[in-house]
Backbone bond lengths (Angstrom), bond angles and torsions (degrees), N, CA, C in turn:
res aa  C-N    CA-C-N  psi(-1)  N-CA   C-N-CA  omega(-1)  CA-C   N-CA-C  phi
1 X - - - 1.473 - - 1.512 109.27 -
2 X 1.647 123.14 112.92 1.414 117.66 -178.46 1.527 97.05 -100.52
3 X 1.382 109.07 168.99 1.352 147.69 168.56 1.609 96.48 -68.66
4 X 1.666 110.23 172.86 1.341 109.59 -172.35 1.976 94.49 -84.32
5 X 1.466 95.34 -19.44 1.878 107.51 -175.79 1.662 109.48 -71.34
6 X 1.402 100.25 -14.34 1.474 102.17 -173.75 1.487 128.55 100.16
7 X 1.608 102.43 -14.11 1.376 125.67 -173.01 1.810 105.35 -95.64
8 X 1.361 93.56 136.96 1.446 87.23 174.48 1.732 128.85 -66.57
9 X 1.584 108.50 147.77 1.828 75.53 171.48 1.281 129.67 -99.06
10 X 1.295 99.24 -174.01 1.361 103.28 -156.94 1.630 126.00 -75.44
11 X 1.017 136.39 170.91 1.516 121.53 174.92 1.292 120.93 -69.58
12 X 1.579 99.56 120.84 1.677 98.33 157.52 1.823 98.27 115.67
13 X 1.503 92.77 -3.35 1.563 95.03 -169.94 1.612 118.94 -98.77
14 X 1.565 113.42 -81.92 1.658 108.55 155.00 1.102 128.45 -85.71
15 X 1.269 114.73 -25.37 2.102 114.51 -172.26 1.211 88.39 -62.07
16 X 1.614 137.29 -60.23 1.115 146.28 -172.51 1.484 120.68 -38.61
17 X 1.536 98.47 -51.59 1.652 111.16 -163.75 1.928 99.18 -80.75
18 X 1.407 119.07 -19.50 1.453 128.60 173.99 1.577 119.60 -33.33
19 X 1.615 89.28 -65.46 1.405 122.99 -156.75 2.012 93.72 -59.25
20 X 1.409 111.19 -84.10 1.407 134.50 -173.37 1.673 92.12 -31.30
21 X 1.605 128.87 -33.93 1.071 112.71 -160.73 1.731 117.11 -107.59
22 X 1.947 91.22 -10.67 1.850 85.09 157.16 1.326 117.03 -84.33
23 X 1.460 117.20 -16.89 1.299 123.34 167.01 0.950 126.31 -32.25
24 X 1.631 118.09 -70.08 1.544 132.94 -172.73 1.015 109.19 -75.50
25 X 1.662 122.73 -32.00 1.408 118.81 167.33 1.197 117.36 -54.01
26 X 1.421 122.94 -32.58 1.801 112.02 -177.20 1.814 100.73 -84.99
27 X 0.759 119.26 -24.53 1.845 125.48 173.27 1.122 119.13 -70.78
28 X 1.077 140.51 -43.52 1.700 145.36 115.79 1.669 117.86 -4.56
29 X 1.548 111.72 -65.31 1.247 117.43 171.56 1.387 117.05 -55.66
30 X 1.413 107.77 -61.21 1.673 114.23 -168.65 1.678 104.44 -64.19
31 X 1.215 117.48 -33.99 1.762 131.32 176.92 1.866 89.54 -47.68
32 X 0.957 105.63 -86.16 1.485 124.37 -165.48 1.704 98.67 -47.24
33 X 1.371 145.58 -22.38 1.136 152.13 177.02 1.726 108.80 -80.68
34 X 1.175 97.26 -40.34 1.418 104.19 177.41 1.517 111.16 -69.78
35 X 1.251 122.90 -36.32 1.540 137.08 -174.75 1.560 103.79 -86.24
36 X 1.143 134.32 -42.97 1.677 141.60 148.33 1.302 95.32 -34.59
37 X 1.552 134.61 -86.86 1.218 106.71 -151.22 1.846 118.05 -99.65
38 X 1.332 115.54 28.24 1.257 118.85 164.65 1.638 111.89 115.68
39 X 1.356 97.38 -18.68 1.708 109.24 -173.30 1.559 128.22 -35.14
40 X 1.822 97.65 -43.59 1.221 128.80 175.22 1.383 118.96 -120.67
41 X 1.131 103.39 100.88 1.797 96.88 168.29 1.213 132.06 -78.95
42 X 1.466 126.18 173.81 1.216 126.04 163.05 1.963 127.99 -60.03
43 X 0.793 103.44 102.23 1.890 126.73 -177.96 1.074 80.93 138.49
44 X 1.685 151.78 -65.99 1.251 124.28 -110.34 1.619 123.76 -76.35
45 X 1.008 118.68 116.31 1.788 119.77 -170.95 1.016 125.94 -60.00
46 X 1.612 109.72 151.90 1.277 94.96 -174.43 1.564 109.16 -144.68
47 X 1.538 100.18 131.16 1.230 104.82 -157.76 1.703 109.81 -89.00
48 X 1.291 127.87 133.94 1.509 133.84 168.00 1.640 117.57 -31.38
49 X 1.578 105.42 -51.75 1.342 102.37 -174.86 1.517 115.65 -99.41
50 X 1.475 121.29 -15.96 1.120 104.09 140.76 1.230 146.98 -56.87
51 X 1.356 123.81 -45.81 1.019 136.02 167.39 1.914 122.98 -54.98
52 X 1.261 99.60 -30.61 1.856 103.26 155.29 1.153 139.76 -65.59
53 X 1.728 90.05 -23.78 1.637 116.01 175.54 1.524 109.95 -69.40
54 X 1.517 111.38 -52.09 1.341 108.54 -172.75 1.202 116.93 -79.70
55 X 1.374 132.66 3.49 1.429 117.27 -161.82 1.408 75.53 -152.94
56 X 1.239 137.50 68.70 1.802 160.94 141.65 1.594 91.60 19.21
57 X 1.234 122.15 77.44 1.784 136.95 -174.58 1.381 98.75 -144.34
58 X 1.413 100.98 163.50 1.431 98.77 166.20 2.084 113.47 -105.42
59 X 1.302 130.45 158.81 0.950 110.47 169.63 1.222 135.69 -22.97
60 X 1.429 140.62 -30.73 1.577 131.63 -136.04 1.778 90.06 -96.34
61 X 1.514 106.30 -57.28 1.531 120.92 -177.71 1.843 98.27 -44.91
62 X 1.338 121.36 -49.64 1.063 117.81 -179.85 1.417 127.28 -51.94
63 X 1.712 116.20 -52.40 1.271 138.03 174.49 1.826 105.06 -47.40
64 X 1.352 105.50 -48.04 1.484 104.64 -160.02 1.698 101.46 -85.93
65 X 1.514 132.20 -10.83 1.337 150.46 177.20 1.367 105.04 -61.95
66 X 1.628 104.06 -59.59 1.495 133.85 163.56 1.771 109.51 -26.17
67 X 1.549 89.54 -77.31 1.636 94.63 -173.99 1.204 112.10 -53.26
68 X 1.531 130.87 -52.68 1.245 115.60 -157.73 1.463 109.60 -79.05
69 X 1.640 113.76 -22.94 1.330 101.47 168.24 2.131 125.52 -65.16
70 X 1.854 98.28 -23.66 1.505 96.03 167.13 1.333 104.38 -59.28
71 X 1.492 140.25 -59.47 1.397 164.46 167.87 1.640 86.98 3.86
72 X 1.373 104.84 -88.67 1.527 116.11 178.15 1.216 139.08 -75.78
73 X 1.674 116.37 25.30 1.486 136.75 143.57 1.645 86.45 93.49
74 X 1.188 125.29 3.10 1.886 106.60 173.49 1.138 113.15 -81.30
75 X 1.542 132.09 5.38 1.086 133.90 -148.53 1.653 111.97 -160.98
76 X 1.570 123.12 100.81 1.761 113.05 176.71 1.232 118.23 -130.74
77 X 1.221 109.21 -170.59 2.043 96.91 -153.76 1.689 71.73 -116.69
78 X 1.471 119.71 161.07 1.264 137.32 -165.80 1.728 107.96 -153.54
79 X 1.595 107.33 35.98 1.194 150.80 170.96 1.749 84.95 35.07
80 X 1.419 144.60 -130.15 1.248 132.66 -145.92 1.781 106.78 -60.75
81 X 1.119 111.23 -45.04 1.138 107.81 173.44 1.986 135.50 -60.82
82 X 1.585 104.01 17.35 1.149 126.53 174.65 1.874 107.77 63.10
83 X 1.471 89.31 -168.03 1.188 108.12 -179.32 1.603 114.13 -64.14
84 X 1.281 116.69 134.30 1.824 108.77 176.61 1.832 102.08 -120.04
85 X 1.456 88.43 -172.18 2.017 104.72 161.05 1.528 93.02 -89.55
86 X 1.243 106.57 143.04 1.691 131.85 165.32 1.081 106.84 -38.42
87 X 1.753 156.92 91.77 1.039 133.26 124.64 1.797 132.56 -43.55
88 X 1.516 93.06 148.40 2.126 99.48 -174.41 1.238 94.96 -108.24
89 X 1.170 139.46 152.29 1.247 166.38 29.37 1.556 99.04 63.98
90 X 1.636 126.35 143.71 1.261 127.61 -158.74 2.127 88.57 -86.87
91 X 1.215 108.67 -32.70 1.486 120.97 -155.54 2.154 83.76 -80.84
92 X 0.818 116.92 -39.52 1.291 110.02 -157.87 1.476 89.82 -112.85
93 X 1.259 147.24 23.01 1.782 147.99 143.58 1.487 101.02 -91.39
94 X 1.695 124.42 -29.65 1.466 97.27 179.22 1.580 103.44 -111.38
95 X 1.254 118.97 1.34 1.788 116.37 155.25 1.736 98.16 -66.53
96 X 1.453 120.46 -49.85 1.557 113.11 -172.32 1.764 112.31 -48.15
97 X 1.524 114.54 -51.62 1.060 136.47 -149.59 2.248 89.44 -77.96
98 X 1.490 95.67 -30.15 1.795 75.04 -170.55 1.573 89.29 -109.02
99 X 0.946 108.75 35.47 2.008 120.95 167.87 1.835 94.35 -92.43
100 X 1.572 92.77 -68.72 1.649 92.30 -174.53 1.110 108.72 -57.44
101 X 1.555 136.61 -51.92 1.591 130.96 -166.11 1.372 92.41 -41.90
102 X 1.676 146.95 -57.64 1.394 137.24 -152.01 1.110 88.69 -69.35
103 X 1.609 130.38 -52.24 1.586 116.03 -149.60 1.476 115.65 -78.37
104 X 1.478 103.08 -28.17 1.648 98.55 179.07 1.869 102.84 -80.25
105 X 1.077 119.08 -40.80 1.529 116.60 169.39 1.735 111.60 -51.61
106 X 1.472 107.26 -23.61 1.553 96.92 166.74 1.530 116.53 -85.67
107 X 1.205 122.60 -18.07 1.765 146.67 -168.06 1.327 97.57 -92.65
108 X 1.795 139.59 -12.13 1.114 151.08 -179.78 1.500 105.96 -84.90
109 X 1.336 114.89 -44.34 1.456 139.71 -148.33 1.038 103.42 -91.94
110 X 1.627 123.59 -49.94 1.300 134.41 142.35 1.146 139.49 -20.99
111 X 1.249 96.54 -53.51 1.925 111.61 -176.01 1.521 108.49 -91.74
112 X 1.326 137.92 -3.93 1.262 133.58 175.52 1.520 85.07 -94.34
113 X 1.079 144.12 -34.26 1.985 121.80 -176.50 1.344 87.49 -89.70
114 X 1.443 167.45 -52.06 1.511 145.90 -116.87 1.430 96.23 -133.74
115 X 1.671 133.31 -43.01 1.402 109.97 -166.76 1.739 114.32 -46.60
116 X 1.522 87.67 162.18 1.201 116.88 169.53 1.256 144.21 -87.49
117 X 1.514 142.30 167.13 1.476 121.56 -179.25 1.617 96.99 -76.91
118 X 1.365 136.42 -38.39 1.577 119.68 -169.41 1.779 91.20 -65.05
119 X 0.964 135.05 -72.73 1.193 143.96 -147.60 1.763 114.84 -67.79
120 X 1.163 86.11 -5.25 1.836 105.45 158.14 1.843 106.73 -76.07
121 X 1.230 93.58 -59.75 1.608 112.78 -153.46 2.145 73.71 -70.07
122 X 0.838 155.21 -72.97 1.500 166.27 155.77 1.644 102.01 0.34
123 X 0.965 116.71 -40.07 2.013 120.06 -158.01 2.130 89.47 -108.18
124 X 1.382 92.91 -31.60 1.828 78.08 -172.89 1.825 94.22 -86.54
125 X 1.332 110.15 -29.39 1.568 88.84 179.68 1.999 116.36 -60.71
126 X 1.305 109.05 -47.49 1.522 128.06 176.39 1.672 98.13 -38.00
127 X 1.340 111.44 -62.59 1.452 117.56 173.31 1.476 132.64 -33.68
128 X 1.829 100.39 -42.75 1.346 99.87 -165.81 1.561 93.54 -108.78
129 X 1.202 121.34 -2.55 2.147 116.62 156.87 1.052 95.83 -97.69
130 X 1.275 144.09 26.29 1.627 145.88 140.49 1.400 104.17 -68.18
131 X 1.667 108.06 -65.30 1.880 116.97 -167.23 1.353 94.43 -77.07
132 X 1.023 144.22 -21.81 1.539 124.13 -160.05 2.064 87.58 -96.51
133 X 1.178 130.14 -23.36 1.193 107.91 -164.21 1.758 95.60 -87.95
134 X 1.625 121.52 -34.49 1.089 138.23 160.42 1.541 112.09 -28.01
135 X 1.276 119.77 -58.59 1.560 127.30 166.68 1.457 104.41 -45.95
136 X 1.784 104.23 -63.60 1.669 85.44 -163.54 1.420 126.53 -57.24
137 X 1.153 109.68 -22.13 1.547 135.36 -157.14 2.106 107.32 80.21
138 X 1.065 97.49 79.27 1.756 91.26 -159.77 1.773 87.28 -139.10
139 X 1.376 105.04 84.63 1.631 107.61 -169.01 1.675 96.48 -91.49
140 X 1.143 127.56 17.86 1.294 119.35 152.57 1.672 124.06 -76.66
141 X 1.844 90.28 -53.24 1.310 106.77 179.64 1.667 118.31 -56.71
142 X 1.692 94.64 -44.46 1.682 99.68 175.41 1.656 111.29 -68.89
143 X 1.524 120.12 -21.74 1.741 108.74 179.25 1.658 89.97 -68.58
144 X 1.399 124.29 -74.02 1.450 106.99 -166.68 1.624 123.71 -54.57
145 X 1.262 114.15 -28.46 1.948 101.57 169.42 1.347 94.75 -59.99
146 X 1.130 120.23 -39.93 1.777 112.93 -160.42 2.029 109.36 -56.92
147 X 1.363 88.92 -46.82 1.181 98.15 -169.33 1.631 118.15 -66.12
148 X 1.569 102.34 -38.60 1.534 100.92 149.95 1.421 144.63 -72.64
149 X 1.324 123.08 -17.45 1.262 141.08 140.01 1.917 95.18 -37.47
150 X 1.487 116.11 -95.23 1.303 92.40 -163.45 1.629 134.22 -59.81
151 X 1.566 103.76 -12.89 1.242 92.73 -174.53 1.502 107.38 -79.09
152 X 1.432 135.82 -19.35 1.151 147.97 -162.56 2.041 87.40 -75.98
153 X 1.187 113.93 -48.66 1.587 97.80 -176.89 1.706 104.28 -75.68
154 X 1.119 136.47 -11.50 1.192 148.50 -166.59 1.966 94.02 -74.32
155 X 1.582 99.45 -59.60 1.691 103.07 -168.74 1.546 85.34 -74.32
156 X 1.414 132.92 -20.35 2.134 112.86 -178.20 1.227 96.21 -50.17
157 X 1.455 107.86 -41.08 1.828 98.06 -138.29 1.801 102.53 -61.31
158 X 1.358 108.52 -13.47 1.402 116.30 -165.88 1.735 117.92 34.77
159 X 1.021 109.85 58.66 1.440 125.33 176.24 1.969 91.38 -130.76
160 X 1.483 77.20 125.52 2.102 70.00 -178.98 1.504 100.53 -118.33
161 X 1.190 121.19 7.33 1.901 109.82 156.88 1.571 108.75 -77.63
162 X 1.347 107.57 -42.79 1.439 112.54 164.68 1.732 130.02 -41.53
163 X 1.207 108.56 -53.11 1.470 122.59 170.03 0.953 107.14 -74.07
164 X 1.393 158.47 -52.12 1.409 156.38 -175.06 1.763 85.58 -47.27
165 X 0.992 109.43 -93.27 2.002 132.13 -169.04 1.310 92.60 -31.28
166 X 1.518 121.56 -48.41 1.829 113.16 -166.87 1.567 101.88 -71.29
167 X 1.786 115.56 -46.76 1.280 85.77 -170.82 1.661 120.59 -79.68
168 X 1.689 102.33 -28.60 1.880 87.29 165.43 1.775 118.02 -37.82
169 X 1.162 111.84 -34.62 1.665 105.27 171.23 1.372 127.92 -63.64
170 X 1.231 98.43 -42.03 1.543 103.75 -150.61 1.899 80.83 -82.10
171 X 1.294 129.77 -51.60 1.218 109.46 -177.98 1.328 135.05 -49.25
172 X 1.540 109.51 -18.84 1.549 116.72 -177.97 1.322 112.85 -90.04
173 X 1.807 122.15 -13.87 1.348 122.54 -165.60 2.021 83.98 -107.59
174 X 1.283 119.75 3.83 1.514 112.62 -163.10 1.317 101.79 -65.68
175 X 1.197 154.24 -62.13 1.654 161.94 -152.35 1.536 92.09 -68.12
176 X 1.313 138.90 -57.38 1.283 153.81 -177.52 2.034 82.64 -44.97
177 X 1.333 116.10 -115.51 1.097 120.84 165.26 1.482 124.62 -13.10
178 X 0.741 137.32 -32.53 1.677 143.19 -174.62 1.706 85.23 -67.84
179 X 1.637 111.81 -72.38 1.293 159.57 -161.14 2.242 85.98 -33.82
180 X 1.389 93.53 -67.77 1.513 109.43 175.82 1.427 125.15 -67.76
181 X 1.486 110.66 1.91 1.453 107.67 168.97 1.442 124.40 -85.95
182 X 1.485 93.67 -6.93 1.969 118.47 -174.35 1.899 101.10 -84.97
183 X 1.250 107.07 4.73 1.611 116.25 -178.96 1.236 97.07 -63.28
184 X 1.423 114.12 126.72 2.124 117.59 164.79 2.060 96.17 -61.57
185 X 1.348 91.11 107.97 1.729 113.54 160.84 1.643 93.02 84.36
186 X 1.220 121.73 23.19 1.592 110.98 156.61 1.703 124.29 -61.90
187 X 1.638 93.62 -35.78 1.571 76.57 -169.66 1.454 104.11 -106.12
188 X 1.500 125.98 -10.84 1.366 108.84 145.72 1.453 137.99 -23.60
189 X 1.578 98.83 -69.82 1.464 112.40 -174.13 1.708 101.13 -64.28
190 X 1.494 147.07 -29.94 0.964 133.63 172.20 1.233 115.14 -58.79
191 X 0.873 127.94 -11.23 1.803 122.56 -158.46 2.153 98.07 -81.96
192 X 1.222 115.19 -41.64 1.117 143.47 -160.77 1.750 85.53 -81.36
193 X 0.812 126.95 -60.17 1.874 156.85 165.62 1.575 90.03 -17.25
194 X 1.710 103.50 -69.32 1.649 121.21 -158.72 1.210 106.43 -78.32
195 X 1.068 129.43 -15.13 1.624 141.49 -148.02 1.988 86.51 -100.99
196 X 1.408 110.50 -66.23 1.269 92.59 171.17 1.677 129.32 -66.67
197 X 0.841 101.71 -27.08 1.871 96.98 171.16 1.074 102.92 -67.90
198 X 1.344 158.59 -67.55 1.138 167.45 110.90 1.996 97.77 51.67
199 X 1.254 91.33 -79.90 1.743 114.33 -157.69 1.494 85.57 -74.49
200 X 1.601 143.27 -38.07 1.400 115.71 -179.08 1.075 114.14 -65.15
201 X 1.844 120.83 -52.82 1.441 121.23 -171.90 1.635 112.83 -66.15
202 X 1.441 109.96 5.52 1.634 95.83 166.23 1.524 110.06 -110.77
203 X 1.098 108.63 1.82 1.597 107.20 175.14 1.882 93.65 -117.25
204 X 1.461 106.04 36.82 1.259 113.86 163.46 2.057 106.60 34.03
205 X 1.307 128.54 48.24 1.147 121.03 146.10 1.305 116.01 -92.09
206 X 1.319 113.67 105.25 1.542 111.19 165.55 1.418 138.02 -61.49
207 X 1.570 87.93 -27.35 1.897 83.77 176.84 1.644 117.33 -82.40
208 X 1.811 100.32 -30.90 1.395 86.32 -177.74 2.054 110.72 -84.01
209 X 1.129 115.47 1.50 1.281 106.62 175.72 1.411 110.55 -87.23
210 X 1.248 108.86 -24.81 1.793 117.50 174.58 1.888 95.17 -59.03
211 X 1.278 120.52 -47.36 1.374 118.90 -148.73 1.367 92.67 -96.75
212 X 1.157 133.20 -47.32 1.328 112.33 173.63 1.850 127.59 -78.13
213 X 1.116 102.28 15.11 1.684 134.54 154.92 1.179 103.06 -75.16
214 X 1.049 134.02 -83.20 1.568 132.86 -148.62 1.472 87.66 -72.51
215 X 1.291 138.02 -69.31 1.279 129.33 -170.45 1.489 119.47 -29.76
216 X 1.422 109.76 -29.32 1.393 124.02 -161.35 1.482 115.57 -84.89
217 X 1.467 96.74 -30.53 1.927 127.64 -167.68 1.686 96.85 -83.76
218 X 1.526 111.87 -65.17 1.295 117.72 -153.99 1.672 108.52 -78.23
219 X 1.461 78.91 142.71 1.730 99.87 -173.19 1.384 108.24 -104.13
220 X 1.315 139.42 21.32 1.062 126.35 -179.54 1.417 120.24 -99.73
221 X 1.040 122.31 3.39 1.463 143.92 177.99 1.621 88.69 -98.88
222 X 1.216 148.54 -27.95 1.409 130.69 -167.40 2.039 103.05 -72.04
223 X 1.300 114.57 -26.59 1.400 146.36 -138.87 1.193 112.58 56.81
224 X 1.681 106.30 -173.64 1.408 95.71 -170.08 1.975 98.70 -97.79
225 X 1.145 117.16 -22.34 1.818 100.59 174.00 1.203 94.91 -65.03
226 X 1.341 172.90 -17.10 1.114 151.08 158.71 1.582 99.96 -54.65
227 X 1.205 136.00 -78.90 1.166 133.88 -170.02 1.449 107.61 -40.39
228 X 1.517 122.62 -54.47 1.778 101.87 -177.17 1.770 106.33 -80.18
229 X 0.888 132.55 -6.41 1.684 124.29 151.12 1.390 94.73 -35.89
230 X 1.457 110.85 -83.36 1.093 126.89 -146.06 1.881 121.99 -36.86
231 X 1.650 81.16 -24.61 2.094 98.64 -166.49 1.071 87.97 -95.26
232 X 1.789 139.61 -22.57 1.314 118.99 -157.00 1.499 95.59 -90.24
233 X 1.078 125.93 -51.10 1.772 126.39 162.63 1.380 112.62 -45.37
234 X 1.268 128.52 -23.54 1.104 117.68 169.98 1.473 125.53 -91.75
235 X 1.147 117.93 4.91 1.430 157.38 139.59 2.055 106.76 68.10
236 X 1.528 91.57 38.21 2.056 97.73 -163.52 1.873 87.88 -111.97
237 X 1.217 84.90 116.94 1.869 102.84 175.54 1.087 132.03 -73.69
238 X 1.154 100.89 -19.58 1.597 121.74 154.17 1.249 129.81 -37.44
239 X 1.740 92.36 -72.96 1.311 112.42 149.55 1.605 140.29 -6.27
240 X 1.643 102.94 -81.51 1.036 146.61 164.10 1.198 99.09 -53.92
241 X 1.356 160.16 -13.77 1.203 116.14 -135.11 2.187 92.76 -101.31
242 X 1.379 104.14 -33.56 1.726 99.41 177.94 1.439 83.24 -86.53
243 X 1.133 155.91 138.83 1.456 139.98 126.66 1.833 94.35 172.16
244 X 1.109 104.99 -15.17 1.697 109.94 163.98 1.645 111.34 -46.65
């Protein structure tokens, strides 16, 4: 690795500063993976040296993983009670929720002009371990097809300021959503949902895959006592705990 002078640098300066920072970058990643698929909920804390423990790091990569995830609101300090997962606020879970409806309805719009032939063959497989988990009634299996279903139109749109911003969202609104896939005939009625987003962005209409996106995303048509039903049957206090 040269300098722009040609000279290598010196010790202690970039080789050094490299390492600590793919570090936290993968701790960041795996953090946010854990909160995607339910691992970590909202309150749940998270401790520095645990968290070094499990993912064979040393503190520092951890600490700075930490910050940048506070940085981007997945993450707040809860002064003695340490660092937690981001809890929302009922006013700012359905501002989150009609944040994403625009962005994935823009990631819709996207992906009917730019997808690809793999990423075709990628969105119809997600689709059809959508209906088959839908049959079983297996709302685990259907949250993760789901989640690949959207992220697969997320990488069409090939806009990557877009995907960065969508998935910081979609991970912070994920437990919320996860939470609503346990709805009696939620993931039925999606399947029918996916099938048209699906079939516009391959016959490349952008506007109607944008619009039947957002329709698909936004929760504000459910109201919001439907939504706290939804947590109180789902009976996680966590959850609950701002939204009482």
């Amino acid at each position: 690795m040269k300098t722009n002078s040609g000279a290598l640098p010196a010790a202690g300066s970039a080789i050094l500063h490299d390492e600590p920072e793919s570090l936290s970058a993968n701790v960041v990643h795996r953090l946010e993976l854990e909160i995607l698929k339910g691992q970590r909920k909202p309150g749940d804390r998270l401790d520095e040296r645990l968290l070094a423990e499990q993912f064979g790091v040393s503190r520092t990569p951890v600490r700075e993983a930490l910050q940048r995830l506070a940085a981007s609101g997945l993450v707040v300090s809860r002064g003695r009670q340490g660092l937690q997962v981001a809890q929302l606020s009922i006013a700012d879970l359905l501002d989150a929720f009609s944040v994403a409806a625009e962005m994935e309805a823009l990631a819709s719009a996207h992906a009917a002009r730019r997808i690809r032939p793999e990423q075709r063959r990628r969105l119809e497989t997600a689709h059809q371990a959508c209906s088959v988990a839908a049959r079983a009634h297996d709302a685990d299996g259907f949250y993760e097809a789901n989640l690949e279903f959207h992220e697969t139109i997320s990488a069409a749109s090939h806009n990557r300021i877009l995907q960065e911003e969508l998935r910081r969202l979609t991970v912070k609104i994920s437990p919320y959503r996860r939470t609503i896939t346990f709805q009696p005939g939620r993931m039925e009625s999606s399947i029918p949902e996916h099938e048209q987003i699906m079939v516009s962005i391959f016959r490349g209409d952008a506007a109607q895959a944008g619009q039947v996106m957002r329709a698909h995303v936004t929760l504000l048509g459910e109201g919001l006592s439907d939504l706290l039903q939804f947590l109180r049957q789902y009976g996680d206090q966590n959850l609950l705990a701002e939204l009482a």
